[in-house]
C-alpha positions in Angstrom: 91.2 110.0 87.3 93.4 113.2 88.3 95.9 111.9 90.6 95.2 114.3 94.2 97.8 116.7 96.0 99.6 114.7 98.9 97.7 116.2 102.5 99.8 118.4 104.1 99.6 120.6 106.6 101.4 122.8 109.0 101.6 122.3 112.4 100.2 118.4 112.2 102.5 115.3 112.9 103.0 113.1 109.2 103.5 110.0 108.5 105.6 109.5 105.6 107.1 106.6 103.9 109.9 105.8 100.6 110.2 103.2 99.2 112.7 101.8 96.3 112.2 101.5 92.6 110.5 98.0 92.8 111.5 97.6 96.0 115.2 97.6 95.2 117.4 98.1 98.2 117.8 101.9 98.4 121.2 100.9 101.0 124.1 98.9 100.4 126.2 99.7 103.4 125.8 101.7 106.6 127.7 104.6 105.4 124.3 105.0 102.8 122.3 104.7 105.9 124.3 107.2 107.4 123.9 109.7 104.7 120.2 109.5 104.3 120.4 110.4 108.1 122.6 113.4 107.6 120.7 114.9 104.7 117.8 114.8 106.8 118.7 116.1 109.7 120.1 119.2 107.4 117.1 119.8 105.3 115.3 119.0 108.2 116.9 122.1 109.9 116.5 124.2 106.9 112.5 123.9 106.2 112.1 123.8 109.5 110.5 120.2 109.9 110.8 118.7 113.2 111.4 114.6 112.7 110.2 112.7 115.5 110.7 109.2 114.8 112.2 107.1 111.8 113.5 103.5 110.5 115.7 103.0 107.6 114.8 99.9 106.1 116.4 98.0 103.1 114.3 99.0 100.7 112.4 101.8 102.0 112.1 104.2 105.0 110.0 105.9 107.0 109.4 109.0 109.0 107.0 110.5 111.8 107.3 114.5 110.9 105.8 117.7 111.5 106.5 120.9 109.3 106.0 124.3 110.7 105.1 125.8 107.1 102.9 124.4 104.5 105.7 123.6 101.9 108.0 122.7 104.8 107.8 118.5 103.9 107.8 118.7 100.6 110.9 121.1 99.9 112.3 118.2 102.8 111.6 115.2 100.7 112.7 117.1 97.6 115.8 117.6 98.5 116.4 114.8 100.4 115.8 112.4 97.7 117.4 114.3 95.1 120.4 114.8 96.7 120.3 111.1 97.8 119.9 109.6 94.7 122.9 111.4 93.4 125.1 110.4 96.0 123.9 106.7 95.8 124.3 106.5 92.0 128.0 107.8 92.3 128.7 105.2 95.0 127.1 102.6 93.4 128.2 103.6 90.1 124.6 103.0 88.5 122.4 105.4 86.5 118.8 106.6 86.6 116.1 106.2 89.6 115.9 104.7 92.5 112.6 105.8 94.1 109.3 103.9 94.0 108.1 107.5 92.4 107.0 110.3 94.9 106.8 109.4 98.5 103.5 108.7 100.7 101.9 110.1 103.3 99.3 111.2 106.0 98.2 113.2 108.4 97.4 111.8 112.3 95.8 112.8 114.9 98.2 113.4 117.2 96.6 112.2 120.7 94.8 109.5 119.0 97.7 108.0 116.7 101.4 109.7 117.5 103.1 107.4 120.1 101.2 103.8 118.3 102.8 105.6 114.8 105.9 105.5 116.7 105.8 102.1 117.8 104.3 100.7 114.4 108.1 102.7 113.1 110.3 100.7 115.4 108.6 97.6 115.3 109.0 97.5 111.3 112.5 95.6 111.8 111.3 92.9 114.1 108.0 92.4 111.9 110.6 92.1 108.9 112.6 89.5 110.9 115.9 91.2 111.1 116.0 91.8 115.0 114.2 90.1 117.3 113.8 93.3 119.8 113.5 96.9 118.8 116.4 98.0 120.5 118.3 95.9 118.6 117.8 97.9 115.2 121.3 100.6 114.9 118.9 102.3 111.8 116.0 104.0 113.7 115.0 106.4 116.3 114.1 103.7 119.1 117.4 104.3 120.8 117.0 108.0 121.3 113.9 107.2 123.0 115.3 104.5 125.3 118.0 106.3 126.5 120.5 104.1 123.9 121.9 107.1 122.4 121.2 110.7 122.0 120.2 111.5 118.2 120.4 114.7 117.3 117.6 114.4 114.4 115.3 114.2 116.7 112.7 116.6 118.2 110.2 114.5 120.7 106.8 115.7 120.3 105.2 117.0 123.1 103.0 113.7 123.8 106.9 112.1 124.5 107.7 114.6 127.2 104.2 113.8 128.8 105.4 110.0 129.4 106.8 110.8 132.4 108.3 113.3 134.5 111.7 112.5 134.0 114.7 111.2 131.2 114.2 108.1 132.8 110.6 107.5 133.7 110.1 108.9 130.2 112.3 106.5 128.7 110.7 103.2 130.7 107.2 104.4 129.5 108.3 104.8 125.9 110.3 101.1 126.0 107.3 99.6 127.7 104.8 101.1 124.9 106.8 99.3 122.1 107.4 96.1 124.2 103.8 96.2 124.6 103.1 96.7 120.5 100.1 97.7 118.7 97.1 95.8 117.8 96.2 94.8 114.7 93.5 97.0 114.4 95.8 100.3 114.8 98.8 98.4 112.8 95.9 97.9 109.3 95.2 101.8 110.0 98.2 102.9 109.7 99.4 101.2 106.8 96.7 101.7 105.0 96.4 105.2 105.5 99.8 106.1 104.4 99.8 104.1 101.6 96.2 105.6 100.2 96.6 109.3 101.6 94.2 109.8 103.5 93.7 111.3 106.8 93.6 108.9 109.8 91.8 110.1 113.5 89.1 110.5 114.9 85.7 111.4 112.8 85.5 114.7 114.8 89.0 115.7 114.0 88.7 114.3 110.4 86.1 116.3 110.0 88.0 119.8 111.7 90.7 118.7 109.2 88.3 118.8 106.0 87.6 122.5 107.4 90.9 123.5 106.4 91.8 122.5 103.7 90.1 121.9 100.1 91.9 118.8 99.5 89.5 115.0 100.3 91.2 114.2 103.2 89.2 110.7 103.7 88.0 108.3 100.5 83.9 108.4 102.1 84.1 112.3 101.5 82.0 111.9 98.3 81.8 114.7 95.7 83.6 118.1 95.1 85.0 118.7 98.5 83.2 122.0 99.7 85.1 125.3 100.1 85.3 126.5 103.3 85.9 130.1 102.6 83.6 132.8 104.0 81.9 135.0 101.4 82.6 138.2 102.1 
């Protein structure tokens, strides 16, 4: 069976994740991490993707993203990754790949799934057992959003800015959200979803999504998917 086109679209929030050739650490000091987070932040800036959350893990890394143009995420990951894996070979002084072949993702509903996406990122850490508390990860976007440290990779989505009415308000809310966690229910979704492609919200959005684009966007869409194109 024909392997289908990742989902992506302009304008909605992404959840993307990479991981490492077998799951082989893709860092081996911070100053990997920190690279990964530069070369973002410029590719970011120059296909105009905004990022709104991530965690660099040891063997693989995720990201919460929206592109403004259709080609926007993949010209990101593109260059990200091959510009990663060169830098990482030299350090390391190794030879051939590193990625787990081409990244994952999925498109969320925004209202329904963008701050528990966010959460489900910054909790990744203390689910893995390396901090006990969120805050106390250095490799993610948590402390941007507490009020930690300002990180200039990151643009809050507009759902942030609604947490409160000011920086600090908005930063409370945000810290109480992730103290808080998600359920399992939500934390099964969104795994699964980025793993298998396919679009995660609610059926009357998933079903607006299918509208635009000729791509399955959920494994019960049975069949051809229908064009959507008006016959002129």
């Amino acid at each position: 069976m024909a392997r289908l086109p990742r989902l992506t679209l302009s304008g909605y929030p992404h959840h993307i994740i990479q991981r490492g050739n077998n799951r082989q650490p893709i860092f081996a000091s911070n100053a990997d991490d920190q690279t990964l987070l530069d070369l973002l932040d410029e590719n970011a800036r120059k296909f105009s993707v905004a990022i709104h959350a991530y965690v660099l893990m040891g063997n693989h890394f995720h990201l919460l993203a929206t592109p403004q143009t259709a080609d926007g995420l993949p010209q990101l990951m593109q260059a990200v990754g091959r510009r990663y894996v060169r830098y990482f070979n030299d350090t390391q002084q190794r030879t051939g790949t590193l990625w787990e072949g081409r990244y994952k993702s999925t498109l969320i509903q925004a209202e329904r799934y963008l701050l528990a996406c966010m959460v489900y990122i910054d909790l990744n850490p203390v689910r893995a057992g390396l901090v006990t508390q969120a805050r106390d990860y250095p490799w993610s976007s948590h402390g941007h959003y507490t009020g930690q440290r300002i990180d200039k990779l990151i643009t809050p989505h507009p759902l942030v800015w609604a947490l409160g009415n000011t920086p600090f308000a908005r930063e409370a809310a945000y810290a109480e959200l992730v103290q808080r966690g998600i359920n399992p229910v939500q934390q099964t979704a969104l795994t699964d979803s980025v793993l298998r492609g396919w679009a995660l919200g609610e059926p009357d959005f998933v079903a607006d999504l299918q509208k635009r684009t000729e791509r399955r966007v959920t494994k019960s869409t049975a069949g051809r998917p229908v064009s959507t194109r008006k016959i002129q």
